[in-house]
C-alpha positions as CSV (number, residue, x, y, z in Angstrom):
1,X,69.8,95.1,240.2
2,X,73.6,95.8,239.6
3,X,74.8,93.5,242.5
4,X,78.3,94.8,242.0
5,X,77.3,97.8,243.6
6,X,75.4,96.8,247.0
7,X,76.8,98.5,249.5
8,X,78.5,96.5,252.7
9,X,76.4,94.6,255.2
10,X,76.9,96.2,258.8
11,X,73.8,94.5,260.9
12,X,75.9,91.9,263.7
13,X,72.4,89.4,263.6
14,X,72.3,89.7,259.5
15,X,76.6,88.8,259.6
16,X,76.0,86.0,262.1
17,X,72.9,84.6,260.3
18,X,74.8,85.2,257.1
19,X,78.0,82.5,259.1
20,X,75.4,80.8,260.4
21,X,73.7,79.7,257.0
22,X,76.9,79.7,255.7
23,X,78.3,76.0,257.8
24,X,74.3,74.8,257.2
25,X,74.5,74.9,253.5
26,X,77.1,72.8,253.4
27,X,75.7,69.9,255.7
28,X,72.4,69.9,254.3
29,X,73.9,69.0,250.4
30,X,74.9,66.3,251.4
31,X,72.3,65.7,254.5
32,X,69.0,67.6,253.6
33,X,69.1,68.8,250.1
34,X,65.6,69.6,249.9
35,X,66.9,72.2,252.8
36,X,69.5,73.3,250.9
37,X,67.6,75.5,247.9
38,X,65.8,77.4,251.1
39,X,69.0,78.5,253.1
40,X,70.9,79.3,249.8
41,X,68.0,81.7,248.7
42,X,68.0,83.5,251.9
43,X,71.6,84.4,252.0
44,X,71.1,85.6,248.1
45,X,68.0,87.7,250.2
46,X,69.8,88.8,252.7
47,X,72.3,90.0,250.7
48,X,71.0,92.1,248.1
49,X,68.5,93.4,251.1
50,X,71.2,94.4,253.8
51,X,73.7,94.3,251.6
52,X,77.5,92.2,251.4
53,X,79.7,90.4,253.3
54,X,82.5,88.2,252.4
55,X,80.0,85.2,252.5
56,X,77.8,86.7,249.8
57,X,80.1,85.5,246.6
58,X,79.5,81.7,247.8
59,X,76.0,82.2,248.3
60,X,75.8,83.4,244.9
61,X,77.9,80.6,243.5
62,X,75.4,78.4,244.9
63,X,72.8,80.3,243.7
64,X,74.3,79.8,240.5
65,X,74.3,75.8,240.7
66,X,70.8,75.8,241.9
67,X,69.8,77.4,238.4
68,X,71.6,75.2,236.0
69,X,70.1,72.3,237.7
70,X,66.7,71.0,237.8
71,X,64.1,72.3,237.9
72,X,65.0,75.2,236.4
73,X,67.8,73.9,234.4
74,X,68.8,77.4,233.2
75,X,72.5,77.1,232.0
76,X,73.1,80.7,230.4
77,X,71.8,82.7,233.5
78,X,73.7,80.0,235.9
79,X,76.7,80.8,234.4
80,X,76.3,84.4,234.8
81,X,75.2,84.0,238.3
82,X,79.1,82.1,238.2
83,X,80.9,84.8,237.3
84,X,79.2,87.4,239.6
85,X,80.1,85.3,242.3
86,X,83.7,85.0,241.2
87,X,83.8,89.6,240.6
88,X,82.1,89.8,243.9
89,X,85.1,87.4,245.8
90,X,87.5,89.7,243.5
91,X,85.7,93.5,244.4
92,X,85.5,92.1,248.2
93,X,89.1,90.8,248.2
94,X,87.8,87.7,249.8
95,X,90.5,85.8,249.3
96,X,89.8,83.3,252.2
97,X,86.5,82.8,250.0
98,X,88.2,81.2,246.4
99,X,88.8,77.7,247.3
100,X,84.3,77.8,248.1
101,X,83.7,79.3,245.4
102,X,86.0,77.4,243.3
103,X,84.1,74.6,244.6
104,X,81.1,75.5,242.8
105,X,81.5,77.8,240.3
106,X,84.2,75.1,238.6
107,X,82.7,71.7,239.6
108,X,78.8,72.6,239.4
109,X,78.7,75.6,237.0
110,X,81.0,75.8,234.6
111,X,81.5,72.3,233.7
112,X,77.5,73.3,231.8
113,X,79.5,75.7,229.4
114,X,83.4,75.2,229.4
115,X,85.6,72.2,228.3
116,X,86.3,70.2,231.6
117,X,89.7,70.2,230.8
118,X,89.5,73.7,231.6
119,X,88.5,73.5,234.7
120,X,91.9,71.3,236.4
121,X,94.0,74.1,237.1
122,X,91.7,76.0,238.6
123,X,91.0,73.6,241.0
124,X,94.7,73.6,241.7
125,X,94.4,77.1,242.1
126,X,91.8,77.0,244.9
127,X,93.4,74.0,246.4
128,X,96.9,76.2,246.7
129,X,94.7,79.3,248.1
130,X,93.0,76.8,250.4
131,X,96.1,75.7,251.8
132,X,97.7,78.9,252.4
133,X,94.5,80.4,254.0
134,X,93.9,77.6,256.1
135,X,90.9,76.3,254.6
136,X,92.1,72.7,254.4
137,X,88.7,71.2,253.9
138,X,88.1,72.9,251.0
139,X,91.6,73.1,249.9
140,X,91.2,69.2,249.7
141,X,87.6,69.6,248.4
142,X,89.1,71.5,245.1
143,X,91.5,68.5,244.7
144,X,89.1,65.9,244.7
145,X,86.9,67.7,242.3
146,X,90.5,67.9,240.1
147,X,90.9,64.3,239.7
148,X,87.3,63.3,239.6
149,X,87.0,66.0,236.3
150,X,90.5,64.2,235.2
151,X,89.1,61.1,235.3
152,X,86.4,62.1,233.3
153,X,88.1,63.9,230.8
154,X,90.5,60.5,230.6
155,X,93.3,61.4,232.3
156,X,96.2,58.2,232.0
157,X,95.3,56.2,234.8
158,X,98.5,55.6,235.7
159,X,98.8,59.3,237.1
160,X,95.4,59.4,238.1
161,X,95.6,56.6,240.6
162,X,98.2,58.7,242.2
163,X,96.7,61.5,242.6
164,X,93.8,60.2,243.9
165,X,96.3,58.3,246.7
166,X,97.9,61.4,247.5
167,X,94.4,63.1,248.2
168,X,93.0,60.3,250.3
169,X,96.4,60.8,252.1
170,X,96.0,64.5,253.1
171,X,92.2,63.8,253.8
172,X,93.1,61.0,256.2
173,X,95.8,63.0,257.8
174,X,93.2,66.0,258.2
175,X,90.1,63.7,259.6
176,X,88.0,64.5,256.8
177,X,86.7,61.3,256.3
178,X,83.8,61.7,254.2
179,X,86.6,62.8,251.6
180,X,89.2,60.2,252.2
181,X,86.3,57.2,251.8
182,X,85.4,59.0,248.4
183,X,88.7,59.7,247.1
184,X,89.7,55.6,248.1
185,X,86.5,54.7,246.4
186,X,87.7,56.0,243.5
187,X,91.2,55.2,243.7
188,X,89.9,51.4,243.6
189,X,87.7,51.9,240.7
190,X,91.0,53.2,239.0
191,X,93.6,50.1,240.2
192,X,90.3,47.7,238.8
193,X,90.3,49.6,235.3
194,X,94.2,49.2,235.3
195,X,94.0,45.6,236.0
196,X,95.9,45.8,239.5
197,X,95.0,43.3,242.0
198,X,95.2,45.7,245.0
199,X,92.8,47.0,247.7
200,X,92.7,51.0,247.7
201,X,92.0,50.5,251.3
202,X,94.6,48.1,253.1
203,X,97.3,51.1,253.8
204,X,94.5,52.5,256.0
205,X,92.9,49.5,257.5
206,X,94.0,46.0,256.7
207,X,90.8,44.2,256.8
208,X,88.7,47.1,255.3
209,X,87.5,46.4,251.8
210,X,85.2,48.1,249.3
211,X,82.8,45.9,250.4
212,X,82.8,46.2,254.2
213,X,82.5,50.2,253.1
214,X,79.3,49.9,251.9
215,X,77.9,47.4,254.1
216,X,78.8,50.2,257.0
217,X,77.7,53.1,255.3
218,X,74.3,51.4,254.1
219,X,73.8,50.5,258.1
220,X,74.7,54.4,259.0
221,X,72.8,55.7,256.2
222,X,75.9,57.5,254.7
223,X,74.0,57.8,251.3
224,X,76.5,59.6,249.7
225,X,79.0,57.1,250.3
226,X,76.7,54.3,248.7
227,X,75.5,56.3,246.2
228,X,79.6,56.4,245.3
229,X,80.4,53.0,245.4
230,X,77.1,52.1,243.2
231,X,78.3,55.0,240.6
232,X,82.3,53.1,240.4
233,X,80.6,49.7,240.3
234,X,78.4,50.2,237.5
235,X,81.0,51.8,235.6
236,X,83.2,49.3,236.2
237,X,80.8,46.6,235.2
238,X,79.5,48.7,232.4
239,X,83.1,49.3,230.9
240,X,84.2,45.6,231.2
241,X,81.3,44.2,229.4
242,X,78.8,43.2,232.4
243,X,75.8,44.4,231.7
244,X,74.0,42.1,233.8
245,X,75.7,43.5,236.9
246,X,75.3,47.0,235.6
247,X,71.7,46.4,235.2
248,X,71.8,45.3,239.0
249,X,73.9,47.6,240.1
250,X,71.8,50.6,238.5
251,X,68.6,48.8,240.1
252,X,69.9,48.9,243.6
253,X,71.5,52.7,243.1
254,X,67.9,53.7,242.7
255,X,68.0,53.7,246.4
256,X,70.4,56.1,246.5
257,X,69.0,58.7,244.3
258,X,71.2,61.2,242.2
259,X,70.4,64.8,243.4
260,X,69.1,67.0,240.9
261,X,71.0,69.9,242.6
262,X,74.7,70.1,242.6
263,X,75.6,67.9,239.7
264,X,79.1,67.4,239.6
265,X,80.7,65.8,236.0
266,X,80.8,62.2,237.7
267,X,77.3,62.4,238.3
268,X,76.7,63.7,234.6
269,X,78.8,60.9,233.2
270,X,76.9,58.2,235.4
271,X,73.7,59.4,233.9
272,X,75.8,58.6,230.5
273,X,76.2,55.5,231.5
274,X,73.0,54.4,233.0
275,X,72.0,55.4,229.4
276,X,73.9,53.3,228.0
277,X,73.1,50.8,230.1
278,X,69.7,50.7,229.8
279,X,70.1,50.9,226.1
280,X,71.7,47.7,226.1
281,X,69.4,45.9,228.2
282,X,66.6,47.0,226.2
283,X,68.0,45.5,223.5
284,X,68.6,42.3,225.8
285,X,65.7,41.9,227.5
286,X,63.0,42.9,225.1
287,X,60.0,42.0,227.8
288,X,61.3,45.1,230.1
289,X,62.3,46.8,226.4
290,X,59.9,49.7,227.4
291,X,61.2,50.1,231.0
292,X,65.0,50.3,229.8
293,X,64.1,52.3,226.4
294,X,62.4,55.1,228.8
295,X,65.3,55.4,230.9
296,X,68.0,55.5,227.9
297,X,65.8,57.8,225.8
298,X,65.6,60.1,229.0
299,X,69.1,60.5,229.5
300,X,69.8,61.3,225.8
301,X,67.5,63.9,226.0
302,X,69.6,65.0,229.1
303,X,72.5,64.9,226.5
304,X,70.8,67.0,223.9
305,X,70.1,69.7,225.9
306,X,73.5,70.0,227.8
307,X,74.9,69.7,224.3
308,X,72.8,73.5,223.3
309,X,75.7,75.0,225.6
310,X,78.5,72.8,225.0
311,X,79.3,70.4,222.5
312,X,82.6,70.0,223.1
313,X,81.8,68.2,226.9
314,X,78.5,66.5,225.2
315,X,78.9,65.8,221.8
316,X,80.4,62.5,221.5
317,X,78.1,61.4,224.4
318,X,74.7,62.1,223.0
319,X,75.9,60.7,219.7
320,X,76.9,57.7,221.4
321,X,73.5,57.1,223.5
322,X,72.0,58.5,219.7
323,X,73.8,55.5,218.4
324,X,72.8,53.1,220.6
325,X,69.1,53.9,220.7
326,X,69.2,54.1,216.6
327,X,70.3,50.2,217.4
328,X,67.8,49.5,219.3
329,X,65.0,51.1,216.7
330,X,67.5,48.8,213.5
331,X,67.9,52.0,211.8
332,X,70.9,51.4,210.5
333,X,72.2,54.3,208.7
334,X,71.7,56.6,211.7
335,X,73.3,54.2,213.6
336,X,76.3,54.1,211.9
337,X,76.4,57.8,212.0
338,X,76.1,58.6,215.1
339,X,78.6,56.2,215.9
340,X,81.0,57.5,214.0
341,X,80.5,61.1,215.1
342,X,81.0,60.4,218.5
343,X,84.0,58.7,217.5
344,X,85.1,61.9,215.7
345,X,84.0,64.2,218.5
346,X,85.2,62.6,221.2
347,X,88.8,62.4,219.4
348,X,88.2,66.2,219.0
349,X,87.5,67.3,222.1
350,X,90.0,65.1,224.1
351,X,88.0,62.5,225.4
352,X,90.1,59.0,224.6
353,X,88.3,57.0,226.9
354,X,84.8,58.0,225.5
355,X,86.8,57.3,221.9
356,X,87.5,54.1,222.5
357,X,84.1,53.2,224.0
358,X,82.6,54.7,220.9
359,X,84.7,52.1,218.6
360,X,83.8,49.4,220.8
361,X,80.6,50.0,220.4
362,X,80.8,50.0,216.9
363,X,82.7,47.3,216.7
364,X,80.0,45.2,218.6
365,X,77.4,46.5,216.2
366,X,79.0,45.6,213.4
367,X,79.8,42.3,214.9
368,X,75.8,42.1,215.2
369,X,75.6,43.2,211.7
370,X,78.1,40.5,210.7
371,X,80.2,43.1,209.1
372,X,83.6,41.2,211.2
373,X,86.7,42.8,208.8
374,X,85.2,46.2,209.5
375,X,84.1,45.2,213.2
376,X,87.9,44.1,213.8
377,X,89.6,47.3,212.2
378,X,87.4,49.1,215.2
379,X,88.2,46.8,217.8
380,X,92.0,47.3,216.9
381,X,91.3,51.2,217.2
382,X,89.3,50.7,221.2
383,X,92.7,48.8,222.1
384,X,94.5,51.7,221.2
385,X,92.9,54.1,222.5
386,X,92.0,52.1,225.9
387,X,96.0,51.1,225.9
388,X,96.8,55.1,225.9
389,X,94.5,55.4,228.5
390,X,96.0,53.4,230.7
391,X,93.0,50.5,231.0
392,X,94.9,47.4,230.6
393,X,92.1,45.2,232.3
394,X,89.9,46.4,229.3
395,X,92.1,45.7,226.5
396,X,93.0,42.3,228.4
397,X,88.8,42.4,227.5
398,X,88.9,43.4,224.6
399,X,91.2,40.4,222.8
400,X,88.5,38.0,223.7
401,X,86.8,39.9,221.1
402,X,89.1,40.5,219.0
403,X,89.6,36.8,218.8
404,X,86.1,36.3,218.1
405,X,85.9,38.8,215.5
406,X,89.1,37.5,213.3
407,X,87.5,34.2,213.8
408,X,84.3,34.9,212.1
409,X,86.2,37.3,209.4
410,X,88.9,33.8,208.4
C-alpha cells in the first residue's frame, strides 16, 4: 500500500477518535505500555482505512518504534516506517506535528541506524518548531532527549550540566514536572561525575534531595521516576569503581523494569552497563557466576545485533562487553583484542567517554595479568580521555590506581 497516497480522512467520529488516541498514547508509555502497542495499531488502522489526518504521521512514527523494539525487533522496516512518518508530516504540511514526531523518529528510531551525534540538531530543530507552535511539552520533550543523546555520545560535562539546568528550568516554569524531575535527575548524575559537591535540586526546593525523590515516587508509584534514578545510580557507581553498589543497584532496578518498547539511547546504554556489570560480578562472585554470566552474555547479544545496523553507535560497546566476557572465560588473546577494538572504535566514532572506559578496563586486566608498565601506559590514556570529558571525580579515581600500578611496575 503506497501510504503516500491515501486520500484525506473526512469522518468527524474517525478525526475525534483519531485526537482521542492521539493524548492516550502518550499516557499509557509511560502508564500502561502493554496498552500502548493496541491504541498505536488502531490509529495506523484507522488511517490507512479512512484515510489521513494530521495525526496519522505520529501514529506512524510510533508504529515505527514499536517494530524496532521487541518483539519484533525489526530495525530496517522500522526505519522505513520513520521516514514515512516524517514524508507524511512533510506532504500534510503538519507543521504543528514535527516536534512529535521528532520525538520518535530521532530518539526511538533512528538512534537503531544513524550515528547519535546526528541526531542533536534535530532535536533542536523540533524543540525551535515546538516553541513557535506552541507545543511546549514537546518542545521541551525534544530538548531533553538532546542532552540525554549528548550525554551519551560524551558531550564535555561541563556544558552538559548546563543544558540540562536550563531544561529543568523551562520544565519547572511550564509545570511539566515529570520532565523537570528527570532532567534534575540527570543534572545530578552529571555535577557527581564532575566531582561537584552540589544538590541538582536545592534551587527548587531546599530540603529536596535525590533521595527524598525516590523515596516519594516509590510511595506514588512514579515508576518512571525510579526506574531513572536507579539507571543514574548504577552508572555512577559503575563508572567510579563500585561494583558492589552497582550489583545492588541493578538488583533493586529489577523492580522497575526497562520497557522493551520505546527504547531511548539511555536505556540502550544502561543495558551496556548492566552488562558490564554483571560481567564483573561474575567474575567476583563465582558462586552466582552463572546468574551474572547469563545476564552479561544477554546483553552482548543485544550489542551484536544492534551492531548489524550500526557499528558506528555499537561497535566499541559489544567489543567491550566481548572483552570482558573473553575475561571471564581466560581467553586471553581475544581478550586483548577486543579490548583494543573498542578502544579503536570508540576513538572512531566519537565516543571518548566509552574510550576511556575501554582503557580502563584494559588497564585493570592487565593489572590482573600483572602486565603493570603496559597496565599504567593505559591508565595514563583513561585519564586523558576522562579529563577531556570533563569527569574530574573519575580521574581523582583513577590516580589511586595509577598509584597502584607504578607501584607494582618500580
Amino acid at each position: 500500500m503506497d501510504m503516500l497516497s491515501l486520500p484525506p480522512m473526512t469522518d468527524p467520529k474517525k478525526l475525534a477518535a483519531m485526537q482521542f488516541m492521539n493524548h492516550a498514547v502518550i499516557m499509557t508509555y509511560s502508564f500502561n505500555p502493554m496498552l500502548n502497542p493496541i491504541l498505536v495499531f488502531r490509529m495506523v488502522s484507522l488511517s490507512t482505512l479512512h484515510g489521513m489526518t494530521n495525526l496519522s504521521c505520529f501514529a506512524f512514527a510510533c508504529y515505527g518504534a514499536l517494530l524496532v523494539s521487541e518483539p519484533s525487533c525489526d530495525i530496517e522496516e522500522g526505519h522505513s516506517m520513520g521516514r514515512v512518518a516524517t514524508e507524511i508530516m512533510h506532504m500534510l504540511g503538519a507543521r504543528e506535528m514535527t516536534p512529535r514526531v521528532c520525538t520518535i523518529v530521532y530518539g526511538f528510531i533512528n538512534i537503531y541506524k544513524e550515528p547519535w551525534q546526528a541526531c542533536l540538531s534535530k532535536h533542536l530543530e523540533a524543540y525551535e518548531s515546538g516553541a513557535s507552535v506552541g507545543d511546549i511539552e514537546y518542545a521541551i520533550t525534544n530538548l531533553y532527549q538532546r542532552n540525554n543523546t549528548a550525554n551519551d555520545c560524551g558531550e564535555k560535562l561541563s556544558t552538559l550540566s548546563q543544558h540540562y539546568e536550563e531544561c529543568a528550568k523551562r520544565a519547572f516554569q511550564h509545570n511539566l514536572m515529570t520532565l523537570w524531575r528527570s532532567s534534575v535527575i540527570k543534572h545530578q548524575l552529571i555535577l557527581d561525575l564532575m566531582g561537584i559537591e552540589q544538590n541538582a535540586f536545592a534551587p527548587y526546593d531546599s530540603g529536596a534531595t535525590e533521595e527524598s525523590c525516590f523515596a516519594s515516587a516509590r510511595q506514588s508509584k512514579e515508576i518512571s521516576v525510579c526506574r531513572l534514578i536507579c539507571m543514574t545510580r548504577k552508572y555512577l557507581a559503575f563508572f567510579k569503581g563500585d561494583f558492589d553498589t552497582a550489583g545492588a543497584v541493578y538488583e533493586l532496578s529489577q523492580e522497575y523494569s526497562i520497557y522493551s518498547i520505546g527504547r531511548q539511547t539511555i536505556i540502550l546504554v544502561t543495558m551496556f552497563i548492566d552488562g558490564l556489570i554483571a560481567l564483573y560480578l561474575a567474575r567476583k562472585h563465582r558462586k552466582e557466576e552463572t546468574k551474572w554470566a547469563d545476564i552479561g552474555f544477554r546483553m552482548l547479544e543485544s550489542m551484536k545485533n544492534w551492531m548489524k545496523h550500526s557499528t558506528w553507535n555499537f561497535s566499541n560497546k559489544c567489543f567491550l562487553l566481548e572483552a570482558e566476557y573473553s575475561f571471564l572465560k581466560e581467553d586471553h588473546k581475544r581478550a586483548i583484542y577486543c579490548y583494543n577494538a573498542s578502544i579503536a572504535s570508540a576513538r572512531d566514532n566519537h565516543f571518548i567517554h566509552e574510550e576511556g572506559l575501554a582503557e580502563e578496563k584494559l588497564a585493570f586486566y592487565l593489572l590482573h595479568e600483572r602486565c603493570h608498565k603496559d597496565a599504567l601506559d593505559h591508565l595514563y590514556n583513561a585519564k586523558k580521555c576522562y579529563e577531556s570529558w570533563g569527569a574530574h571525580a573519575l580521574v581523582k579515581n583513577l590516580d589511586k590506581a595509577v598509584a597502584i600500578a607504578a607501584s607494582g611496575f618500580s
